[in-house]
C-alpha positions as CSV (number, residue, x, y, z in Angstrom):
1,X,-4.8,43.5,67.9
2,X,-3.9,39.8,67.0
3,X,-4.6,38.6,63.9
4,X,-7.8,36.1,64.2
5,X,-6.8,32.5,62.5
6,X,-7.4,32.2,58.9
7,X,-9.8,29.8,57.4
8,X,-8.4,26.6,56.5
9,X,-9.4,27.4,52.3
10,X,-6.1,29.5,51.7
11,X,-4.2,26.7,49.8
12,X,-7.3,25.9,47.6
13,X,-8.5,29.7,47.2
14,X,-4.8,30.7,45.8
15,X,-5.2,27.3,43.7
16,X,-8.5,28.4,42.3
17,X,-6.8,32.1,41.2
18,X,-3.9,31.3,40.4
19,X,-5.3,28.7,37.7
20,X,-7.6,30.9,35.9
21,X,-4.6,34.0,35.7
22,X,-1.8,31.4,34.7
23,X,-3.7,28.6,32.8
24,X,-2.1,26.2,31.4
25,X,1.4,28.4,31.5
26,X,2.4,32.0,31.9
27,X,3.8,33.3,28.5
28,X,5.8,36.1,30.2
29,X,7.7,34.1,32.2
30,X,10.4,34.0,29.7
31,X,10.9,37.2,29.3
32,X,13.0,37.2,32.2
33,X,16.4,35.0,32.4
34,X,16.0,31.6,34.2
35,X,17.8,31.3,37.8
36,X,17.5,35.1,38.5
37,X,16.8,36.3,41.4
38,X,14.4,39.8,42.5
39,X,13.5,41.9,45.2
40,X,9.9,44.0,45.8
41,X,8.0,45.8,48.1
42,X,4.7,46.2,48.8
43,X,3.6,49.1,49.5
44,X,0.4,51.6,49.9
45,X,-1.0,54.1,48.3
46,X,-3.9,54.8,50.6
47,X,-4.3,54.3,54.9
48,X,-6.0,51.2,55.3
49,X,-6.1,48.3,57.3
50,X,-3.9,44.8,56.2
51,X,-5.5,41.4,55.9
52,X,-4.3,38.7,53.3
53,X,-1.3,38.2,54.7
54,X,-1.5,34.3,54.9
55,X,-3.2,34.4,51.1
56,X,0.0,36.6,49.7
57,X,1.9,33.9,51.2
58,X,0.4,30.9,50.0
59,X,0.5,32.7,45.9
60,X,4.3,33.0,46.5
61,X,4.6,29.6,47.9
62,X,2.5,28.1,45.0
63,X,3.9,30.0,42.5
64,X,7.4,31.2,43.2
65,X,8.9,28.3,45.6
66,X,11.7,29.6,47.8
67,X,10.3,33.5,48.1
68,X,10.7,34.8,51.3
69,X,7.8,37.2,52.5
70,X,9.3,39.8,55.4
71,X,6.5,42.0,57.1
72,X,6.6,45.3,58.4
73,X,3.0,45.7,59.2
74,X,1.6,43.1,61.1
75,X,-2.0,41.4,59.9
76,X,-5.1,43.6,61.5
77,X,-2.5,46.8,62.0
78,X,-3.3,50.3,60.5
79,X,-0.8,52.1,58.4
80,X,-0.5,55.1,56.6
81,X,-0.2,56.1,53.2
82,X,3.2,55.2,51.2
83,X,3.8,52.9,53.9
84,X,6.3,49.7,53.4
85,X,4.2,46.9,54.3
86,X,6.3,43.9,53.1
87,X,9.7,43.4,51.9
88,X,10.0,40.0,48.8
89,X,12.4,37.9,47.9
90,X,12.7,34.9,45.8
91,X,13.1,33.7,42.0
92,X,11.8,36.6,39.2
93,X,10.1,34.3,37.0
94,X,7.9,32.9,39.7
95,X,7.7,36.1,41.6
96,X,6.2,38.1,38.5
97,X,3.9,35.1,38.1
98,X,2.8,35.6,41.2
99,X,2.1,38.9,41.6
100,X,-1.5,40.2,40.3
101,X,-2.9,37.1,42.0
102,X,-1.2,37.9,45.6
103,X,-2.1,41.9,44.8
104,X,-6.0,40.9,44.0
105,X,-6.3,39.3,47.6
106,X,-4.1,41.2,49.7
107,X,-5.8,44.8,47.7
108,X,-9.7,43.0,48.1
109,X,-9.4,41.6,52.0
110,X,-7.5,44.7,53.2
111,X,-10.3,46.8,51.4
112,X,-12.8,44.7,53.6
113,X,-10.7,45.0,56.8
114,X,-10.5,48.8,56.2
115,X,-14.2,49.2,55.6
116,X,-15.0,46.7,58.6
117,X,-12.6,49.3,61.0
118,X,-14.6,52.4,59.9
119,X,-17.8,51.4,61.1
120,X,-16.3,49.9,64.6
121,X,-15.0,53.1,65.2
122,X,-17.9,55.0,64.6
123,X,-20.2,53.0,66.7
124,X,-17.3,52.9,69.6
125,X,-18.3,53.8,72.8
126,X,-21.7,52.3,72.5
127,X,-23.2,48.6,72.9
128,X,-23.4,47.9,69.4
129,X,-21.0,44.9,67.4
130,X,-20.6,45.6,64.0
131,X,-21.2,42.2,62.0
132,X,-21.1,41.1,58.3
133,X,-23.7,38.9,56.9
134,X,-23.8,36.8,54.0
135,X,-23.8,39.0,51.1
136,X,-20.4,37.9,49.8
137,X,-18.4,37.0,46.6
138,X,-19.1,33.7,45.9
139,X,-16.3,31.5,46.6
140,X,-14.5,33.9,49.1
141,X,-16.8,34.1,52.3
142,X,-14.1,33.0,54.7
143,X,-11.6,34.7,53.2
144,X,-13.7,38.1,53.6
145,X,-15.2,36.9,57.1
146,X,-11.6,36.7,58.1
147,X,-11.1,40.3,56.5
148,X,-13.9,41.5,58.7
149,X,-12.4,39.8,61.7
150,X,-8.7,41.7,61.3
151,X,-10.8,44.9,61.0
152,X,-12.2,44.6,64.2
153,X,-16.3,43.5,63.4
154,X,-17.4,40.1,63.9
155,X,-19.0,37.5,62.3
156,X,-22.5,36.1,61.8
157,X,-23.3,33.0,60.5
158,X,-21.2,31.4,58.2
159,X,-23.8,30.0,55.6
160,X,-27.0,28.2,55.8
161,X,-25.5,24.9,57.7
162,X,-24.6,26.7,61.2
163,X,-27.3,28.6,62.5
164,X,-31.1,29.3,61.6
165,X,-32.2,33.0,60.7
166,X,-36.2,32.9,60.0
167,X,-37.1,35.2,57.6
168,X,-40.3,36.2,56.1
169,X,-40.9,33.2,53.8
170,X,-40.2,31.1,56.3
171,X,-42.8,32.8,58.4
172,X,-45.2,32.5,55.4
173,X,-44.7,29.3,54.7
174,X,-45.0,27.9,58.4
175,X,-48.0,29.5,59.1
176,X,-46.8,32.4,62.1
177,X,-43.4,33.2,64.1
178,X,-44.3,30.6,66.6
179,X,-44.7,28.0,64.4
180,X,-41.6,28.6,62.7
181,X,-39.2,28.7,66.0
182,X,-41.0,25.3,66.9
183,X,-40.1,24.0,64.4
184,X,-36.7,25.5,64.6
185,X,-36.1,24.1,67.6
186,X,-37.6,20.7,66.7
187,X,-35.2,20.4,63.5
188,X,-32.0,22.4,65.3
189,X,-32.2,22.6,68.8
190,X,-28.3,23.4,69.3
191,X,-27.9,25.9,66.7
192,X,-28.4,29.6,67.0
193,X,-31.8,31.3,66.5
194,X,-32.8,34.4,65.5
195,X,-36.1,35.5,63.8
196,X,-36.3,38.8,61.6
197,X,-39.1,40.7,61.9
198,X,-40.6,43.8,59.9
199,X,-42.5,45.9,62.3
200,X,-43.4,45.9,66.2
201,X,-46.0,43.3,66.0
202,X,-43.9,41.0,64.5
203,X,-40.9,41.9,67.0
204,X,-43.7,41.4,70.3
205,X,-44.5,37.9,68.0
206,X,-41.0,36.5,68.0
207,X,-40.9,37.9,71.8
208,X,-43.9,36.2,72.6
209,X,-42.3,33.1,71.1
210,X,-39.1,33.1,72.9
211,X,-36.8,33.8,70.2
212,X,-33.2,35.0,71.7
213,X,-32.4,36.9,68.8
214,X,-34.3,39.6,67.2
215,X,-33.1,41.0,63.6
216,X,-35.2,44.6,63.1
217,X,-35.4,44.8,59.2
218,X,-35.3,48.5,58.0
219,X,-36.5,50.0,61.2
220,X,-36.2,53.9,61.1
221,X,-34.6,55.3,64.6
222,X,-37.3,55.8,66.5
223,X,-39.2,52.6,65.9
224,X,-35.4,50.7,66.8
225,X,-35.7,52.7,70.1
226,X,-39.3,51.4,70.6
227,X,-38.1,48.2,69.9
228,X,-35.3,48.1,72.2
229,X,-37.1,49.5,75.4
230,X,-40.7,46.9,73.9
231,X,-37.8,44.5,74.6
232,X,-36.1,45.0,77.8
233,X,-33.2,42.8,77.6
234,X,-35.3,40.0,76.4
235,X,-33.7,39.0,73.5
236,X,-30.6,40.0,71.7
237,X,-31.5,42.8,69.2
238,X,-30.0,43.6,65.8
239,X,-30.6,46.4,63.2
240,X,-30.1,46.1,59.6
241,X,-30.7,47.4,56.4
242,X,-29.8,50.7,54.9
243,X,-27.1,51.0,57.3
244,X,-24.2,53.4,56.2
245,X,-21.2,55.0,57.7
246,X,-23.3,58.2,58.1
247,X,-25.8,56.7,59.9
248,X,-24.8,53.6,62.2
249,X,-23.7,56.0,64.8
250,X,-27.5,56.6,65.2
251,X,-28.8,53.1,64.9
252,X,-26.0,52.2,68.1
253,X,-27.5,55.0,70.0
254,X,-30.8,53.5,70.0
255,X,-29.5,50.5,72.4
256,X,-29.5,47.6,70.0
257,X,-26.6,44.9,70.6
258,X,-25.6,44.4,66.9
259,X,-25.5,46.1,63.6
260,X,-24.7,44.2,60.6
261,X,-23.7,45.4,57.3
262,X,-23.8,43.7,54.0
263,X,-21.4,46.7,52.0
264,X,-18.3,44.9,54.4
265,X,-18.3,42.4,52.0
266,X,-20.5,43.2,49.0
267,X,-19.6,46.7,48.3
268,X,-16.4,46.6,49.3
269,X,-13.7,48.6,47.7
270,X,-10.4,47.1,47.1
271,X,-7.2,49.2,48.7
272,X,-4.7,50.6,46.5
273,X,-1.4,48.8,47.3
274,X,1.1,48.1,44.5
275,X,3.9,45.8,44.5
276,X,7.3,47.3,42.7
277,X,10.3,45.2,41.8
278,X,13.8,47.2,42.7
279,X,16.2,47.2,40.1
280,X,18.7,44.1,40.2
C-alpha cells in the first residue's frame, strides 16, 4: 500500500523529544572520538507493521547532520521477525545521540500501525472501516493518526475544531437530539455531524432528526443488528465501545459501516525493534 502523507508536525515533534532526552547537551557524546564515522541497522524483533519512517528521519537530520537513512521495508509494509528494515550511516557522535529518540517513534507508531492492521484484517470481507478516535497521547495525535493510516484503518476526526460529535451532555444540556443538531447545523453547517446515542430510542431520535451519522455507544450484538435494519441505510452507523480483537468480527457482521477503536492509540503497544551499531 502507499504510505499516506505525514502530518506536517514531524520537525517540531522530533524538536520537542529530542530536547527533553538531550537537554542542554548529551554527556556521552564524548565518549566516542570526534569525526568518526558508524554504520547500524534496524532491525525487528517481532512481525509488525512500519510507520515512522519520516520521524526516524527528521531525529537523524536534527541530530546527526549528514546520516544517510537506506530502507528496506517500505512505510505501511509488513515484515517478519529479525527482519533488516533500515540500513544507517552518518557521524557516531550524532548518530548515538540520536538513537533512543528515533527508536521511541519508529517502536510507538509501528506498534499503532501493527495494532490498526490486526483489526482491518479481522473485519475484512465485511462493510465495516475500522477508525481511531481521539483517545491519544497528548501531543502525538497526528503522528498516531498517521500510524493508523499506514496500518490500513482510517481516521475520524482530528480534534474538536473539524467536525461535531453530540454526545450525551450535549444532549442534556440542549434540551433533546433535535435541538442539539439544530443547533449544530446553525453553528457548523459544513462540518461533519454525527450524534451518539445510548439505546434505540435515542438512535430513532437522532433518525427522526436527520442526523447522517449515528455512533451506537456500547450496543450488545443484537441491539447493533436492530439498529442497523431500524435504520435502513438512513444514516451512516458506527459501533463503539468495548470493542476488542475478539470481538469486532461480530460487531461487522451486524451491518454497521464503521467500528472505531480507542486501544489503536491509547493502549497501544510499542514494537520491539532495536537499532545495533556494526563494529568499525
Amino acid at each position: 500500500m502507499a504510505a499516506p502523507t505525514p502530518p506536517p508536525t514531524v520537525a517540531e515533534d522530533v524538536r520537542r523529544a529530542l530536547a527533553e532526552d538531550v537537554g542542554p547537551g548529551d554527556l556521552t557524546a564524548a565518549l566516542v572520538p570526534a569525526g568518526r564515522r558508524a554504520r547500524a541497522v534496524l532491525l525487528a524483533r517481532e512481525a509488525g507493521v512500519l510507520a515512522g519512517a519520516p520521524w526516524l528521519e527528521e531525529t537523524f537530520r536534527q541530530a546527526a547532520p549528514g546520516t544517510r537513512v537506506d530502507w528496506l521495508v517500505a512505510e505501511g509494509a509488513a515484515f517478519a521477525a529479525g527482519a533488516v528494515l533500515a540500513r544507517i550511516e552518518g557521524p557516531a557522535r550524532g548518530m548515538l545521540t540520536a538513537e533512543r529518540t528515533a527508536l521511541n517513534f519508529v517502536q510507538l507508531l509501528s506498534g499503532t500501525a501493527t495494532l490498526a492492521r490486526r483489526y482491518v484484517e479481522a473485519v475484512a470481507g465485511t462493510r465495516a472501516r475500522i477508525l481511531d478516535t481521539r483517545k491519544t497521547v497528548p501531543g502525538l495525535r497526528a503522528a498516531q493518526k498517521y500510524a493508523v493510516r499506514c496500518g490500513g484503518a482510517h481516521n475520524h476526526r482530528m480534534g474538536l475544531h473539524d467536525a461535531v460529535l453530540v454526545k450525551e451532555n450535549h444532549i442534556a444540556a440542549a434540551g433533546s437530539i433535535a435541538a442539539a443538531v439544530e443547533a449544530a447545523r446553525r453553528l457548523a453547517p459544513q462540518a461533519p455531524l454525527q450524534v451518539e446515542v445510548e439505546d434505540l430510542a435515542g438512535l430513532e431520535e437522532a433518525l427522526a432528526a436527520g442526523a447522517p451519522a449515528i455512533l451506537l455507544d456500547n450496543f450488545d450484538l443484537a441491539t447493533l443488528r436492530e439498529a442497523v435494519r431500524r435504520a435502513a441505510g438512513r444514516a451512516e452507523l458506527e459501533a463503539s465501545g468495548g470493542i476488542t480483537l475478539e470481538n469486532v468480527r461480530a460487531v461487522a457482521e451486524t451491518g454497521v459501516d464503521r467500528i472505531s477503536v480507542g486501544a489503536l492509540t491509547k493502549d497501544v503497544r510499542a514494537l520491539d525493534l532495536s537499532l545495533r551499531f556494526e563494529p568499525p
